[in-house]
C-alpha positions in Angstrom: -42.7 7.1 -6.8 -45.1 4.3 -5.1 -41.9 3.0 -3.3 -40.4 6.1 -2.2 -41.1 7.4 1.1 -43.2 11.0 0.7 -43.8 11.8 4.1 -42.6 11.6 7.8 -45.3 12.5 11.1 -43.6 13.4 13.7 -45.6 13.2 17.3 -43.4 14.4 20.6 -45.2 12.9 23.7 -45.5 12.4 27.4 -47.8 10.4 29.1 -50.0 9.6 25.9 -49.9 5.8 26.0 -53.7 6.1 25.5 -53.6 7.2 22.2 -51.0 5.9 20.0 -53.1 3.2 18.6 -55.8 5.6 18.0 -53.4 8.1 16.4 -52.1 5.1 14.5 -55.2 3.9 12.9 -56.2 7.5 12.1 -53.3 8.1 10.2 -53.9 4.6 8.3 -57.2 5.8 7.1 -56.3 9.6 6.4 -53.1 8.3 4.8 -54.4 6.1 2.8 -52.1 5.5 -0.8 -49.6 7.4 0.7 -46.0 5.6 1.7 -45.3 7.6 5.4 -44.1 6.9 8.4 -44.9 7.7 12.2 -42.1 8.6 14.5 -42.7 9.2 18.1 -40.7 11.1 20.1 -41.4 10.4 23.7 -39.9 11.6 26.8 -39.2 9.0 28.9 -43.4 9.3 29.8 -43.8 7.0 33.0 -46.8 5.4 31.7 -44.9 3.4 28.8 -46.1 5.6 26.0 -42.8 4.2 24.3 -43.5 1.0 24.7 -46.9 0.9 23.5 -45.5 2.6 20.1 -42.7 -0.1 19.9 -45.9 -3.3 19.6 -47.3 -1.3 17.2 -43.9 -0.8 15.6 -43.3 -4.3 15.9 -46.0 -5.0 13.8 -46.6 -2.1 11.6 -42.9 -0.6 10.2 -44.5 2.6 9.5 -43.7 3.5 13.0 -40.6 4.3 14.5 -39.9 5.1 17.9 -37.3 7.7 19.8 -37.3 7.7 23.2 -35.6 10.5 25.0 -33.7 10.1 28.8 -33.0 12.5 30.2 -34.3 14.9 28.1 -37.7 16.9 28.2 -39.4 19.9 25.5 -42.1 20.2 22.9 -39.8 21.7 20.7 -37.0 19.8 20.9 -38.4 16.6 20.7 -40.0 18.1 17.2 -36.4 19.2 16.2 -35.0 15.4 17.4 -38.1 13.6 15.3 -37.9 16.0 12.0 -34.3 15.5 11.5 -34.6 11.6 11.9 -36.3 11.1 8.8 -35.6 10.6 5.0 -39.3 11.8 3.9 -38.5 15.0 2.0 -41.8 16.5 4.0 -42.4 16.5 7.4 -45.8 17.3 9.4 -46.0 17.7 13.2 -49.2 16.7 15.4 -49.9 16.3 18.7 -50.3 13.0 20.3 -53.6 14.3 22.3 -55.6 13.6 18.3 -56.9 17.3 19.2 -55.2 17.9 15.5 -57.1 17.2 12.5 -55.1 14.4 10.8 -57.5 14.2 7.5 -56.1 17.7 6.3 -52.3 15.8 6.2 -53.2 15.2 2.3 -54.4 17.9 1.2 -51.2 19.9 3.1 -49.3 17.5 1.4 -50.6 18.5 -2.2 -50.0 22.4 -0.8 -46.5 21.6 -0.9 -46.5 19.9 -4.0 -46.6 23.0 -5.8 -43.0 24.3 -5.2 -44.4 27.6 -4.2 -44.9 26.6 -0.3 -42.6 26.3 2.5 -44.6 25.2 5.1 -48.4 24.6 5.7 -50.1 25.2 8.8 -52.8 24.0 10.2 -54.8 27.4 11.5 -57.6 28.0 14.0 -57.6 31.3 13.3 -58.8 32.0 9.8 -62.2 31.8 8.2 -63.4 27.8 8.9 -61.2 26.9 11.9 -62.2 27.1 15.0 -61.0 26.6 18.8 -63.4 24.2 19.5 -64.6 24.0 23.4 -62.2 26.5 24.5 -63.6 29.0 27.5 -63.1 32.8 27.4 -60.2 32.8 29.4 -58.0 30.5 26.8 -59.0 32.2 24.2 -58.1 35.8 25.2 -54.8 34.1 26.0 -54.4 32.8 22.8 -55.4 35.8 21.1 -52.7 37.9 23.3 -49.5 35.5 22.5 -50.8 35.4 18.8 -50.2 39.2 19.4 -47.3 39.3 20.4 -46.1 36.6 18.2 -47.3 38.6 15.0 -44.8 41.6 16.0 -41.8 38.7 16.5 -42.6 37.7 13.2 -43.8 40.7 10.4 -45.9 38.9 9.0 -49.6 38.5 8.1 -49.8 35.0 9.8 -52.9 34.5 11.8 -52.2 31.4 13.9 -48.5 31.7 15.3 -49.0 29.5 17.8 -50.1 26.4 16.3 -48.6 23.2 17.0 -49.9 21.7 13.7 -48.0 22.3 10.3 -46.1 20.6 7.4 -42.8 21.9 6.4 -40.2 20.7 3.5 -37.4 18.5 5.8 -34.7 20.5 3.8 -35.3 23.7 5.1 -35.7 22.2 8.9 -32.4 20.3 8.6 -30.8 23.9 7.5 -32.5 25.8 10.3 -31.8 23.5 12.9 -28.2 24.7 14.2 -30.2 27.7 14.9 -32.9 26.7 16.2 -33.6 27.7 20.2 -35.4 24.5 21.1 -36.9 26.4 23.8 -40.3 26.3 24.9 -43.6 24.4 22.9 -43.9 26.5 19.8 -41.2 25.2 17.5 -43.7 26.7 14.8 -42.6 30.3 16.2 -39.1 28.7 16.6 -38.5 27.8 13.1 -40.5 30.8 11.2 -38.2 33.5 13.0 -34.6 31.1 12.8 -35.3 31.3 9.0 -33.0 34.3 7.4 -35.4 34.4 4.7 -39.1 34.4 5.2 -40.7 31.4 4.6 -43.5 31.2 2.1 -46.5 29.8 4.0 -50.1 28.6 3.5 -52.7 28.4 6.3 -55.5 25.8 6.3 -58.5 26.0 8.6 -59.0 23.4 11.4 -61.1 23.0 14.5 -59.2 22.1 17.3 -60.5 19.0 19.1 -60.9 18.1 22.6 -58.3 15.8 25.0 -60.2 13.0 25.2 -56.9 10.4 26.8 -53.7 11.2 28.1 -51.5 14.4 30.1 -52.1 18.0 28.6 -48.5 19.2 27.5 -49.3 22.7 28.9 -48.6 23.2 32.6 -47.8 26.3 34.9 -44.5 27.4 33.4 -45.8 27.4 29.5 -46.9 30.5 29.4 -43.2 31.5 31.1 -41.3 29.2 28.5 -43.5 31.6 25.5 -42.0 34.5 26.9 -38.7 33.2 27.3 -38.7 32.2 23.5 -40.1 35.8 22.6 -37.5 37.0 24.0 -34.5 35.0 22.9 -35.5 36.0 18.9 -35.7 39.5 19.8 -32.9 39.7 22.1 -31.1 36.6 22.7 -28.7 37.6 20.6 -27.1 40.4 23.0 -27.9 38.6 26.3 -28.6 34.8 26.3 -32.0 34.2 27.2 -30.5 31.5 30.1 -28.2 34.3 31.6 -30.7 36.7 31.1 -33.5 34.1 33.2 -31.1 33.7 36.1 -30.4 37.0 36.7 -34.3 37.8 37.0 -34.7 34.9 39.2 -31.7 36.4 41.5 -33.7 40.0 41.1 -36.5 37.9 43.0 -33.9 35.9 45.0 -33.1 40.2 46.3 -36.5 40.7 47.0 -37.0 37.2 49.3 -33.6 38.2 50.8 -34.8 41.3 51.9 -38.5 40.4 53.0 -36.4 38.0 55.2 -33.9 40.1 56.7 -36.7 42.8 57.6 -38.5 40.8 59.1 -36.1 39.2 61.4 -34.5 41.9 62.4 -36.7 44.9 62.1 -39.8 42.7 63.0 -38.1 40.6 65.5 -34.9 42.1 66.5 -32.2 39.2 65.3 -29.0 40.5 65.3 -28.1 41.6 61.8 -25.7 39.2 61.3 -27.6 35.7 62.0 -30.8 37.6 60.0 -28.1 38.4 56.8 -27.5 34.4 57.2 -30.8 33.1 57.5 -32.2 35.4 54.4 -28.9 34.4 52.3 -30.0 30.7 52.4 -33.9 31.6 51.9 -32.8 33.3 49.5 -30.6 30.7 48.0 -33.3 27.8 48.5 -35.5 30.2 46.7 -33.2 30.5 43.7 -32.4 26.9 43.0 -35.9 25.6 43.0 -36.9 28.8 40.8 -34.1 28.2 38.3 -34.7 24.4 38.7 -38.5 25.0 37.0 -37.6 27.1 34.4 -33.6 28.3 34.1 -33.0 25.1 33.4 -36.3 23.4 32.2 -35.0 21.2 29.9 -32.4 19.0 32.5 -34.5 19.9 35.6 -33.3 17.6 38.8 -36.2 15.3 39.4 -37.3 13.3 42.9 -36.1 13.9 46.4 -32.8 12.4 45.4 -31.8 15.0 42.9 -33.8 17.9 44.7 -31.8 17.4 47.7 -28.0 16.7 45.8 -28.6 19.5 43.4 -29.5 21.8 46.8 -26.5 20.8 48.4 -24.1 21.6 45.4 -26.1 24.8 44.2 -25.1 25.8 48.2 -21.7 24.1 47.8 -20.8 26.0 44.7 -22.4 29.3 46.0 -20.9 28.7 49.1 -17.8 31.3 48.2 -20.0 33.8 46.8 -22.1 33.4 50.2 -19.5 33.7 52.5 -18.7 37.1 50.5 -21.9 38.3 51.1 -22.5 37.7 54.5 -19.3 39.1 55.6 -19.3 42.2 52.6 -23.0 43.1 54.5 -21.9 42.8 58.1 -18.0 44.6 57.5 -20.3 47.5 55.5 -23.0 47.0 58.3 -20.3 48.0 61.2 -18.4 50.1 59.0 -21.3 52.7 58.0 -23.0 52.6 61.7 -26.1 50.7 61.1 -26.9 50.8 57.6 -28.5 47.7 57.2 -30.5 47.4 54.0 -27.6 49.0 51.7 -25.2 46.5 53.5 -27.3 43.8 52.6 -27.5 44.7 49.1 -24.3 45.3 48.6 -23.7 41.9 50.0 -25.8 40.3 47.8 -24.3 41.4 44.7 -20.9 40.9 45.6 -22.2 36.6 45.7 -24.5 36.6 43.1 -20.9 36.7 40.4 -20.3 33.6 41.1 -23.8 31.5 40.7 -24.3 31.5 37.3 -21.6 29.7 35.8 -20.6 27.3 38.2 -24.1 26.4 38.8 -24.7 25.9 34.9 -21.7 23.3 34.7 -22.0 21.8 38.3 -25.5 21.5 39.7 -27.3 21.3 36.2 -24.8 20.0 34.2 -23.7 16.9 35.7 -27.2 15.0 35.0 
């Protein structure tokens, strides 16, 4: 048994070049008589978190390394790092050491027992704690545990958590059906699970980011929604259609705010204010469905802001040409009735966004 390896940690990061020597010698002393390894999953951070995880590697085998181009999510990096590993168990922790890496043995011993699927590391019941958290966090918290609770059925208290320990069987049969969307792969692989998963919560206090990028930026909170959504209806309507549609509802609204304004507010003929709110509208769209559509191969830097514009136009351009001149023919054709012609117009274009778009102005990087 002493030669065997028992246990894999998998830690997805960006920008925590800080830390991995930390995190490293922390999981030396926690781990201690234990044969594990440490596989970062990095993506592609700018500030050579790889690279300072490949010295240590050099040095230390324990660690391994995966570095992602190209590529970009909490989740998936978990999936990419769990499934790279022969360890029959698997524990995920943040790279920020706000996770409390002494509990990994005792979660290990949980699992042990045959009678536990996964163990997970829980603010939320009696000893844990959210450490310096204001008001404001925690009442957010408290809401997507919430609504995470009705997803699941269950009498979990801490949904959300991004610390746990799992049997690598069951993750390598989940993981064809696993959404990969969003930073609660937790939520992710509990609802994937056809079964329910037998599950043991252990307190913890969540620590404060001392080094490094916080994971959690403004479209979070969006990408929780979006994976909500994809286990309770993804199924009928895929969650990415089903995001690009409500981005083009918006896209209506910044059409029309346009148009009215330029020619109820300043009297532009109808036809050159259809045109200009078409490409607002447009221009609104891409950068909307750029941030979360299609999160996970976003374009990046002026270069690929400014191509991926010019094809999204390019490949709408058909589907633009239809609106403008659906509006203006309906425009002439029913004496002035602007606003209906314009939204007539703009669903007559919007057929053709989503799939050409998906394959060539997202697709191609």
């Amino acid at each position: 048994m002493g030669d065997l390896l028992q246990l894999a940690v998998v830690i997805p990061t960006f920008n925590e070049k800080a830390n991995v020597a930390t995190l490293i010698a922390k999981l030396d002393q926690a781990l201690v008589g234990l044969n594990w390894e440490a596989i970062f999953v990095d993506d592609d951070s700018p500030d050579g978190t790889a690279d300072a995880a490949r010295e240590i590697a050099r040095l230390d085998k324990r660690v391994r390394v995966i570095q992602r181009i190209g590529r970009r999510g909490l989740s998936s990096a978990c999936i990419e790092g769990m499934c790279a590993t022969a360890a029959p168990i698997v524990a995920v922790i943040d790279g920020d050491l706000q996770h409390d890496e002494t509990l990994l043995p005792a979660m290990l011993d949980l699992l042990k027992d045959g009678e536990t699927d996964v163990v997970i590391g829980s603010r939320f019941v009696s000893g844990g704690g959210t450490g310096e958290w204001d008001s404001d966090r925690v009442a957010k918290s408290a809401l997507a545990t919430k609504l995470s609770r009705r997803v699941l059925k269950c009498d979990l208290n801490d949904p959300m958590s991004g610390f746990f320990m799992i049997r690598t069987d069951i993750v390598r049969h989940l993981s064809p059906s696993l959404s990969a969307i969003g930073f609660k792969i937790l939520l992710d692989l509990l609802t994937a699970s056809p079964t329910p998963l037998r599950f043991v919560e252990v307190p913890y206090t969540f620590r404060c980011r001392t080094e490094g990028e916080s994971k959690l930026d403004h479209v979070v909170a969006m990408e929780y929604l979006i994976a909500i959504y994809d286990r309770m209806f993804g199924r009928v309507v895929p969650v990415r259609f089903a995001m690009f549609s409500a981005i083009g509802v918006l896209g209506v609204g910044i059409h029309m705010a346009v148009l009215t304004a330029l020619f109820v507010g300043f009297g532009t003929h109808f036809l050159v204010g259809e045109i200009v709110a078409t490409l607002a509208a447009l221009t609104f769209n891409f950068f909307l469905n750029n941030a979360l559509t299609y999160r996970d191969r976003r374009l990046k830097g002026w270069r690929q802001l400014v191509d991926g514009w010019v094809s999204f136009a390019v490949i709408c351009s058909v589907g633009a040409v239809a609106n403008v001149g659906i509006a203006a023919f309906l425009y002439e054709m029913r004496d002035g009735a602007w606003a209906a012609s314009a939204l007539i117009g703009v669903l007559v274009g919007a057929v053709w966004n989503y799939a050409l778009s998906s394959k060539f102005t997202w697709g191609r990087y």
